[in-house]
SELUMDREN-895347 format. One line per 2 residues: their letters; for each residue x, y, z of N, C-alpha, C. Coordinates in steps of 0.1 Angstrom, whole numbers. Last residue first. Layout:
N
A> X:Y:Z:X:Y:Z:X:Y:Z | ...
This chain:
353
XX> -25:592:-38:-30:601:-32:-27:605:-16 | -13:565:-44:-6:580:-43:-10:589:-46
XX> -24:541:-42:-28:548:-58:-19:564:-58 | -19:534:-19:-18:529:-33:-19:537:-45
XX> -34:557:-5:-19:551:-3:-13:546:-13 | -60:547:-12:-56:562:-10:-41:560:-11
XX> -65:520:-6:-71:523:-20:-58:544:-20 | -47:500:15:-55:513:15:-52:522:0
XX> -57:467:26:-52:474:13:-59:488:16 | -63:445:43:-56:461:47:-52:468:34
XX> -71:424:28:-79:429:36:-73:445:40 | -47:414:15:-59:422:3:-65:430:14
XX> -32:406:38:-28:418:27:-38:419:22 | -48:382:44:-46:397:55:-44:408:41
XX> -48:369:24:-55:374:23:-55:384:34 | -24:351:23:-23:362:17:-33:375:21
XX> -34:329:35:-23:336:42:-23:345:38 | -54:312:21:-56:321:30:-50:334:34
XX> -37:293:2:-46:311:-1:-47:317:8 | -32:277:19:-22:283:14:-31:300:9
XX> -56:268:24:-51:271:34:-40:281:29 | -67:256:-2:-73:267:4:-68:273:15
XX> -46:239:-9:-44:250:-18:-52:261:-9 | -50:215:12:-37:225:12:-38:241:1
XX> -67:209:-3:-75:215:12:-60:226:13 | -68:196:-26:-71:210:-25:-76:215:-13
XX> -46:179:-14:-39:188:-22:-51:199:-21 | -66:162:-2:-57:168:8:-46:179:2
XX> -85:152:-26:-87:165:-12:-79:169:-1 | -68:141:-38:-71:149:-44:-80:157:-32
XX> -58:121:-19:-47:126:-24:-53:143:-33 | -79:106:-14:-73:112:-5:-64:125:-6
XX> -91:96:-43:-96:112:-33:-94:117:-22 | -64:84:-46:-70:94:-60:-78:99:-50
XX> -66:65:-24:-56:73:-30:-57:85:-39 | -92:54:-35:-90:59:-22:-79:68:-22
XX> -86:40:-60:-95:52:-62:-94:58:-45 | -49:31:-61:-67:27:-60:-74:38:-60
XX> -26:15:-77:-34:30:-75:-50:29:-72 | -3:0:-64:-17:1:-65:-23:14:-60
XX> 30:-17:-69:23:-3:-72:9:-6:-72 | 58:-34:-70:48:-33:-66:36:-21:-64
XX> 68:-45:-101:67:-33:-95:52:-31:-85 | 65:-65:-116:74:-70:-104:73:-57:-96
XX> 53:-56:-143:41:-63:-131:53:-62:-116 | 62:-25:-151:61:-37:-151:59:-45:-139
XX> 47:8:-160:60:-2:-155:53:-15:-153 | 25:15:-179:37:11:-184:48:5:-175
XX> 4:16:-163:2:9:-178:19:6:-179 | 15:36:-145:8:21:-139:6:15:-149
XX> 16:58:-162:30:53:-154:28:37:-150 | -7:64:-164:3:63:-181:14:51:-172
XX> -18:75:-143:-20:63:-150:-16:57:-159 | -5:90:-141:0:85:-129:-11:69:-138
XX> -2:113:-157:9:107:-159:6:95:-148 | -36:120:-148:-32:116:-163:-17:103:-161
XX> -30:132:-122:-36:119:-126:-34:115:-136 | -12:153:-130:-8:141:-123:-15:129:-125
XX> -33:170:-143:-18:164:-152:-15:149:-143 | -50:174:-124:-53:166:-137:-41:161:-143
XX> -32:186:-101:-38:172:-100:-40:162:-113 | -29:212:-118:-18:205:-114:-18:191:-108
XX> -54:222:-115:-50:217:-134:-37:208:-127 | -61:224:-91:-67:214:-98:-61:204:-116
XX> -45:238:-86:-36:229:-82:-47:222:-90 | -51:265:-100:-39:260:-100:-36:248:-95
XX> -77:265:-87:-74:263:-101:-59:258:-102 | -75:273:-62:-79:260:-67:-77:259:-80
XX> -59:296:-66:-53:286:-56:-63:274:-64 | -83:315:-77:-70:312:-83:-56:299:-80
XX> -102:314:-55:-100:304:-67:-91:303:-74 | -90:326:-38:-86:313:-30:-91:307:-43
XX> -85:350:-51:-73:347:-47:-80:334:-39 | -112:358:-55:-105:358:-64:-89:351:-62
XX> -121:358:-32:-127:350:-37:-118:344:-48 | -112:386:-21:-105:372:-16:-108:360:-21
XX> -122:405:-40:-107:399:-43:-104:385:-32 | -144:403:-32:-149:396:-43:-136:391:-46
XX> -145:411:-2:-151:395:-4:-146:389:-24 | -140:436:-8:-127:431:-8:-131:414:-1
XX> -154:452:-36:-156:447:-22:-140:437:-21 | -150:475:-57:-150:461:-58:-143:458:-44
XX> -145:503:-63:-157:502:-57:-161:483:-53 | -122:516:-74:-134:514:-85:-144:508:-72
XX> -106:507:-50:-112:524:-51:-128:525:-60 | -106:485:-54:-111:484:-39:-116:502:-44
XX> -88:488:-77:-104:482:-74:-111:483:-64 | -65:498:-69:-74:508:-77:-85:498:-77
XX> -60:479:-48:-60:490:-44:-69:502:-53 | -48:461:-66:-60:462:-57:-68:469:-51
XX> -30:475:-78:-40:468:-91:-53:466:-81 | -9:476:-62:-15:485:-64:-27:486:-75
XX> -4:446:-53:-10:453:-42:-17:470:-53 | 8:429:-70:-1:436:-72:-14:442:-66
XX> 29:418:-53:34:426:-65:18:433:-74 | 14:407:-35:26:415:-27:31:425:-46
XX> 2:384:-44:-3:394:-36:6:405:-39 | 28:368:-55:19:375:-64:8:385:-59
XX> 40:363:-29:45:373:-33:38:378:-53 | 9:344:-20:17:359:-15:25:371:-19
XX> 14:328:-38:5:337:-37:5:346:-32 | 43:318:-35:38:319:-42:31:328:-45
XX> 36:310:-7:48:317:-9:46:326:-24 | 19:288:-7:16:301:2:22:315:-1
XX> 23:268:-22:13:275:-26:8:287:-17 | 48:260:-8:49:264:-19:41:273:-25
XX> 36:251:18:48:262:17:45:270:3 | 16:232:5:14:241:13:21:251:14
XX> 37:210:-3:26:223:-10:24:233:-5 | 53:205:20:57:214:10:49:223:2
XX> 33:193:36:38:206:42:41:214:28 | 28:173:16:17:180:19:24:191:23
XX> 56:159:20:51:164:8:39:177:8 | 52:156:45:57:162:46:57:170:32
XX> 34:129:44:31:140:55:37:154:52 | 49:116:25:39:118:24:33:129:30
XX> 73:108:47:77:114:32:61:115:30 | 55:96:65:63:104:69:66:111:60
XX> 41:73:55:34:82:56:40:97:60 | 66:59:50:59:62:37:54:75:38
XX> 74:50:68:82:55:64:77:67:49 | 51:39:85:58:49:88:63:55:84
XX> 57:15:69:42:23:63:45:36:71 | 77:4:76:80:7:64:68:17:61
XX> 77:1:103:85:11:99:81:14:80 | 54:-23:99:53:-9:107:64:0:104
XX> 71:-42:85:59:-38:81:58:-25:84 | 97:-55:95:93:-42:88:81:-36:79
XX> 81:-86:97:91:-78:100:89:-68:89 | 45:-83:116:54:-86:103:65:-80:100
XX> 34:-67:137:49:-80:143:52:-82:128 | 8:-62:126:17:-56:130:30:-60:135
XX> -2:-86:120:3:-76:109:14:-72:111 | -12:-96:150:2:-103:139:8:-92:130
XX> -30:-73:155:-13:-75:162:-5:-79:154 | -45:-78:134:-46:-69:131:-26:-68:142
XX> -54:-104:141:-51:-102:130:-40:-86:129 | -51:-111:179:-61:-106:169:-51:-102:153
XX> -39:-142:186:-37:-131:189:-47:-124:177 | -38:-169:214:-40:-165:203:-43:-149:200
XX> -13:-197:220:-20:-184:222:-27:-176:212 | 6:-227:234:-5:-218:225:-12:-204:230
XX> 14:-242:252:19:-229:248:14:-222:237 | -15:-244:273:-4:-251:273:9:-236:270
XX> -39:-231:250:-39:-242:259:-22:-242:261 | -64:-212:244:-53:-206:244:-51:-218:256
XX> -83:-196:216:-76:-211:218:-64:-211:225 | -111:-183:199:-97:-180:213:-99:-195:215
XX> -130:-164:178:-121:-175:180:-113:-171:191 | -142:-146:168:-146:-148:184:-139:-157:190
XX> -139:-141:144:-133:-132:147:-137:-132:164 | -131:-166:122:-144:-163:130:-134:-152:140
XX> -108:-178:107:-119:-166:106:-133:-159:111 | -82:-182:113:-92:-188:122:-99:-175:112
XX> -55:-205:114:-60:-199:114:-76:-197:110 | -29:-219:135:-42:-217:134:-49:-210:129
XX> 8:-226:129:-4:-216:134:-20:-222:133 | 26:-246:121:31:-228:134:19:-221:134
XX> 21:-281:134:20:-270:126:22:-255:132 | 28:-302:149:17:-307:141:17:-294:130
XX> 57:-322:161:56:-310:156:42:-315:143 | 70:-346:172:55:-342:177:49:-330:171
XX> 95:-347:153:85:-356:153:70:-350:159 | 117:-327:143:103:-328:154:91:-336:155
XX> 133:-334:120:139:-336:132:130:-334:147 | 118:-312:94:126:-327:102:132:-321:115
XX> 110:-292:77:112:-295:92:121:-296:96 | 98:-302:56:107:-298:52:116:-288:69
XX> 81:-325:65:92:-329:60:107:-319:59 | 66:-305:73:65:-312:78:78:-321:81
XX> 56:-300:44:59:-288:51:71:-296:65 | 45:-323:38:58:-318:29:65:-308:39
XX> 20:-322:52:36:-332:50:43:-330:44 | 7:-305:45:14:-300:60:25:-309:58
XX> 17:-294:11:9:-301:20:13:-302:35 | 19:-262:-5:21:-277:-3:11:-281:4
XX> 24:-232:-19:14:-238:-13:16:-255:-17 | 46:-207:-16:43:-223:-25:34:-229:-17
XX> 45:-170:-18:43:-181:-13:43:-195:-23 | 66:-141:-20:58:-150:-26:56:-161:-18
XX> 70:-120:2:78:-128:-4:62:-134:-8 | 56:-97:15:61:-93:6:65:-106:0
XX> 43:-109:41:55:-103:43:63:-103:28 | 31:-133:15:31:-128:24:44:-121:34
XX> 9:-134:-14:18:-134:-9:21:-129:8 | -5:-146:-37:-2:-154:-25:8:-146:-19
XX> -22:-133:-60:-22:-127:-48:-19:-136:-37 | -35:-164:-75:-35:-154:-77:-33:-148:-64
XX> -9:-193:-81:-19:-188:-73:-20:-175:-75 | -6:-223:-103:-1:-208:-101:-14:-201:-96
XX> 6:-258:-104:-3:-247:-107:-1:-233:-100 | 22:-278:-102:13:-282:-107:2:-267:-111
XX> 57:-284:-99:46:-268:-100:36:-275:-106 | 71:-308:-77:65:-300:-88:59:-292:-90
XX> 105:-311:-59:88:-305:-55:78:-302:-70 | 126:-332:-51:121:-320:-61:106:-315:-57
XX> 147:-342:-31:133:-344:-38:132:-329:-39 | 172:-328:-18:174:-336:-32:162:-338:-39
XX> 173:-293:-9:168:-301:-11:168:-312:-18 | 181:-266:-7:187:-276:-10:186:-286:-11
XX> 154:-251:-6:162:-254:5:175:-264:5 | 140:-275:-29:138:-261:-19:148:-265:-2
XX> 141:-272:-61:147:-278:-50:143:-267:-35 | 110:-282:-82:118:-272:-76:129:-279:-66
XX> 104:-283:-117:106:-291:-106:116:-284:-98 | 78:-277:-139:89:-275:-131:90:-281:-119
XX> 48:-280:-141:57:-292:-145:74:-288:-140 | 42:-250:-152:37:-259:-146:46:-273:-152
XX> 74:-225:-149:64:-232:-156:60:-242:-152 | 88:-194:-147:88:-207:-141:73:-211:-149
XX> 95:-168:-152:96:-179:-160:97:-194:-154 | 83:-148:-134:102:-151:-138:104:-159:-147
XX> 60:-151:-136:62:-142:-144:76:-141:-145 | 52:-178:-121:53:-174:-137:61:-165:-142
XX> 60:-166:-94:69:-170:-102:67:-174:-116 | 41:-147:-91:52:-143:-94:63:-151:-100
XX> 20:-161:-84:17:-161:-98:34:-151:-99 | 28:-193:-61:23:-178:-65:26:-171:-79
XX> 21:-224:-71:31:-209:-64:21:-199:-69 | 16:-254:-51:7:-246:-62:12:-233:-58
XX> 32:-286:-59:30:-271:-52:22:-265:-60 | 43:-321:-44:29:-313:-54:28:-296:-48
XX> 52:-334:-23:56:-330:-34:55:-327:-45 | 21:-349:-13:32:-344:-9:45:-345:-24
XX> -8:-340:-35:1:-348:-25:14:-344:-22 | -23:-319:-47:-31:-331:-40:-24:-339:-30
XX> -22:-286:-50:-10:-293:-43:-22:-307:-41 | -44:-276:-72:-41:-267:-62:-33:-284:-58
XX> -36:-268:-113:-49:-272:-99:-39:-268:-87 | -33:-242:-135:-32:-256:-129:-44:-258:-121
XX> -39:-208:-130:-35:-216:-139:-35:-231:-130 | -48:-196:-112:-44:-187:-126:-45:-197:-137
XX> -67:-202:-81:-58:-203:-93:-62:-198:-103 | -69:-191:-51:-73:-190:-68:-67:-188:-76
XX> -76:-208:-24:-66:-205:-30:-70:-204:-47 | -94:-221:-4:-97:-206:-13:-86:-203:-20
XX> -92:-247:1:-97:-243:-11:-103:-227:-14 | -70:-241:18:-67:-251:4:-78:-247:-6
XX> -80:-225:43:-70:-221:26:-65:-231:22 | -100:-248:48:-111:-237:39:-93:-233:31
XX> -92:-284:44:-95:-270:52:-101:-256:43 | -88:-309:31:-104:-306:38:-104:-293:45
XX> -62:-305:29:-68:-307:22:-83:-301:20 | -37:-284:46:-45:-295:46:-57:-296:37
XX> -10:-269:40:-19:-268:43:-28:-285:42 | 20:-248:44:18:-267:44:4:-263:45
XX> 42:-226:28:28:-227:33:24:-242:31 | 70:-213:21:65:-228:21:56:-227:31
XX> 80:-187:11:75:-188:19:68:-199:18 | 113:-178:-3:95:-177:-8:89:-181:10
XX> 134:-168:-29:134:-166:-12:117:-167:-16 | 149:-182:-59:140:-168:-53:138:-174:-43
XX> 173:-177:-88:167:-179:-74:152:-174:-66 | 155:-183:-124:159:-172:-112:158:-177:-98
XX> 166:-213:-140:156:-197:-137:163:-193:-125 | 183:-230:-148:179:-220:-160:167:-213:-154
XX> 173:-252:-122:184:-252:-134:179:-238:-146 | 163:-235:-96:154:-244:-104:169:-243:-117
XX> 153:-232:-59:161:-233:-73:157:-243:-85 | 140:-209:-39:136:-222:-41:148:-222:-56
XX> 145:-214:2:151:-205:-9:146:-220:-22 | 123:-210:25:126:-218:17:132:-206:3
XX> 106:-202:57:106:-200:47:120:-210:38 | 75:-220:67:89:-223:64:96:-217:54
XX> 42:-231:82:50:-222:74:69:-222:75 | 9:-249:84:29:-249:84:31:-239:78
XX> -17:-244:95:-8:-240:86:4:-243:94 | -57:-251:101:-39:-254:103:-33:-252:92
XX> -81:-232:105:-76:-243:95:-62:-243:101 | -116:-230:108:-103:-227:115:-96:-238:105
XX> -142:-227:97:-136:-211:102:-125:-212:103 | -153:-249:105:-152:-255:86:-142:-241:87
XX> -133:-261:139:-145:-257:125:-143:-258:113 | -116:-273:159:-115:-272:147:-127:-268:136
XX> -108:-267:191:-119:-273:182:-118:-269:170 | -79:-285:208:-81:-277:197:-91:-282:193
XX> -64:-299:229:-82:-297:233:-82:-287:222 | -42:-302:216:-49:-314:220:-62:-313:223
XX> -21:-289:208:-33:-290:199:-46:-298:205 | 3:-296:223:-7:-276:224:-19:-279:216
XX> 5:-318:215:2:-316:229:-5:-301:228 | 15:-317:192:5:-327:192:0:-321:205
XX> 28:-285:190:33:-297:188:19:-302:188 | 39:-255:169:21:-262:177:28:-274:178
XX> 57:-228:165:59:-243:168:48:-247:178 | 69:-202:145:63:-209:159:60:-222:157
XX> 82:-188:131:90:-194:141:85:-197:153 | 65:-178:110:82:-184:107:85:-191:115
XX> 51:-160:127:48:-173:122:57:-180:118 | 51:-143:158:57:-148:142:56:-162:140
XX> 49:-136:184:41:-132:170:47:-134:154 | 74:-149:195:74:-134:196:66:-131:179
XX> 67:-174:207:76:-170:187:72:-154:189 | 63:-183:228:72:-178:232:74:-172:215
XX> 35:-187:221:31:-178:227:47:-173:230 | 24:-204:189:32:-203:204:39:-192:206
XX> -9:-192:180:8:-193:176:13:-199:190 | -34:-183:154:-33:-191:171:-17:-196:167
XX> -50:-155:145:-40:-164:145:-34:-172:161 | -82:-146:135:-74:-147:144:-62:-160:145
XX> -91:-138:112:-96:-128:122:-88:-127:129 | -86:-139:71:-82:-143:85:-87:-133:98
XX> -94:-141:47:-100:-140:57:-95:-139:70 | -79:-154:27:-81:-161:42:-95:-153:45
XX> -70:-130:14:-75:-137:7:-79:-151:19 | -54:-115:41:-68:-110:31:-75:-122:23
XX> -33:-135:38:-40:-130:52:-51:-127:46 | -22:-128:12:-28:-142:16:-38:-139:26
XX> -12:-100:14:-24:-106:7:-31:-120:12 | 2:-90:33:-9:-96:39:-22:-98:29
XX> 25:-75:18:27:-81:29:17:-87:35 | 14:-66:-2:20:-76:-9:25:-83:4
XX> 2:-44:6:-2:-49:-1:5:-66:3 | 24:-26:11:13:-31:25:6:-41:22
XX> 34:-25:-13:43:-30:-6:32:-35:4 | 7:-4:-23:10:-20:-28:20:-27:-21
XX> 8:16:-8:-4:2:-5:-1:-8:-9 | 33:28:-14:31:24:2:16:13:4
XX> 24:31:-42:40:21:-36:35:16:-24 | 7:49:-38:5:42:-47:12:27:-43
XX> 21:73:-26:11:66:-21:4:51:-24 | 40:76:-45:45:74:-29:34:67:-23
XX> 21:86:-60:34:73:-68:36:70:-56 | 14:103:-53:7:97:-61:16:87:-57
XX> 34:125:-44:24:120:-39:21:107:-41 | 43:130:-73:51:122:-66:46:116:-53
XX> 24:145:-81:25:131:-89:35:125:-79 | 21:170:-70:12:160:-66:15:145:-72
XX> 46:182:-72:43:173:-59:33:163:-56 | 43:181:-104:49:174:-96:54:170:-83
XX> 23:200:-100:20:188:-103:34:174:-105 | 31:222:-84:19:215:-82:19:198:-85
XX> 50:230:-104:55:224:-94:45:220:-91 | 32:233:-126:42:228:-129:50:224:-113
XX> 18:255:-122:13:242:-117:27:230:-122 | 40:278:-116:32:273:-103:23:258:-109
XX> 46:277:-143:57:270:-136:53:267:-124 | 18:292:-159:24:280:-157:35:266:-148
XX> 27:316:-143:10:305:-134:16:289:-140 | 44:327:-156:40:325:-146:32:319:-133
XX> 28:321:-187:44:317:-181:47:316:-165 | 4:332:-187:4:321:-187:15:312:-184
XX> -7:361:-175:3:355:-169:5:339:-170 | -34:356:-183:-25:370:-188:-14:365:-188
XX> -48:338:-175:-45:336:-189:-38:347:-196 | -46:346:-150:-38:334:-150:-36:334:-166
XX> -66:367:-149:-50:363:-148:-43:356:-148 | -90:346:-159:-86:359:-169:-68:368:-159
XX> -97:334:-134:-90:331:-149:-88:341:-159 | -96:353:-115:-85:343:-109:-85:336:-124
XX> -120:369:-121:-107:378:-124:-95:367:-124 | -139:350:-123:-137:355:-134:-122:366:-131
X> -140:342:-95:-135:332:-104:-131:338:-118
């Protein structure tokens, strides 16, 4: 440890521009990782905020809720607990005179069910009657206000904002939380049509009559459009960041191996074991990425303070020790490589004798 800081403070220009890339692989990491939970995020908040175990759908909506369809008949031997609740869903472009369009997701729910009353509000109360909504806290932040009156869908009855939900969202779009009748309404033309799902928090739930079916939480997710490519997309640019360190902190120390082969060579002579130089070369790897993590962590919190709420981003502490043991696992692997060369260093050769 004592030769890997006392070179690095010889060579501060040179060590410098090594954490200097360090730390902006590691911050870009960060930020990639950061993005990829909160997008995964923002696709099965509601889901999370449910509870949900198990979703009961018709079995031809190729696992989608958008586009399944429970009539009176598929419901008919349906046991209902305080665990299971009925949902309409629909998605709904919504407009408002002097605010922002926006694409959402019309959630119909029922009164006496558990997500009517787990929904936590920011602000207002939660939808009592048909043409009563309770939105998701995104559209505050466009400037929508309680007492706004929405058109959804083109719609001529207006819908009002009675109140604003914390974390409604689902498949990334915001949610409006109504009533199945409104939902119902915003339909038409299926009279026997009772709701597109079941959901169910008891994780032993199975209801499967007629065209109903039901599937484990964890499938649905998965069927959310571009969910699975997108977290693919992530971990793939992520995966490969890692390679780069790696490359970088190999290449690196190597060709700093490689230029002070004869500095080793007169220690190995003065009598300094060649356990003490490889010690010296996998601390000098940690050191350098550790200071190159600290910087990151620093800017990666400056960065989460300062962009703005529409930016989907969550830096969680899982990220921060994924991120911070997979960078110094990469630094000890990268040291490694060098260390053949320390190991064959001939003290006689080197010094030209």
């Amino acid at each position: 440890m004592f030769l890997a800081i006392k070179e690095i403070k010889r060579e501060k220009l040179r060590y410098g521009l090594i954490i200097l890339m360090i730390f902006l692989i590691s911050y870009l990491i960060f930020v990639l990782s950061a993005l990829a939970t909160g997008l995964a995020s923002e696709n099965t908040q509601a889901l999370e905020s449910w509870d949900a175990q198990k979703v009961v759908l018709n079995k031809n909506a190729n696992v989608s809720m958008s586009q399944s369809f429970l009539t009176k008949s598929d419901l008919k031997k349906a046991s209902l607990s305080k665990d299971e609740a009925l949902l309409g869903q629909i998605p709904v472009v919504v407009k408002k005179a002097g605010r922002l369009q926006i694409s959402a997701q019309f959630i119909g729910v029922k009164k006496k069910q558990f997500i009517y009353h787990d929904q936590e509000l920011i602000a207002g109360r939660r939808a009592k009657k048909n043409y009563e909504v309770a939105v998701d806290q995104a559209f505050k932040t466009k400037g929508y206000k309680i007492g706004d009156k929405l058109a959804l869908n083109g719609s001529s009855r207006k819908y009002k904002i009675v109140g604003f939900v914390k974390n409604a969202k689902i498949n990334i779009a915001p949610i409006i939380y109504g009533t199945l009748g409104s939902w119902k309404k915003l339909r038409q033309g299926m009279p026997t049509l009772e709701a597109s799902a079941i959901i169910s928090r008891n994780h032993d739930y199975k209801y499967n009559y007629k065209d109903s079916k039901t599937y484990p939480i964890d499938q649905f997710i998965k069927k959310l459009p571009g969910y699975t490519a997108q977290n693919m997309t992530f971990e793939l640019m992520i995966g490969f960041l890692y390679i780069i360190s790696l490359i970088i902190i190999a290449v690196f120390l190597y060709i700093l191996t490689m230029q002070k082969m004869h500095n080793y060579a007169v220690m190995r002579a003065q009598g300094i074991s060649s356990s003490t130089l490889v010690k010296a070369t996998v601390s000098q790897a940690i050191i350098l990425v550790l200071t190159g993590l600290i910087i990151a962590l620093a800017a990666m919190f400056v960065t989460v303070k300062v962009l703005p709420a529409a930016v989907p981003i969550s830096f969680t502490p899982e990220i921060i020790l994924t991120g911070t043991v997979g960078l110094l696992l990469t630094a000890i692997i990268g040291s490694l490589i060098p260390i053949r060369s320390i190991l064959k260093v001939d003290p006689a050769q080197a010094i030209g004798e």
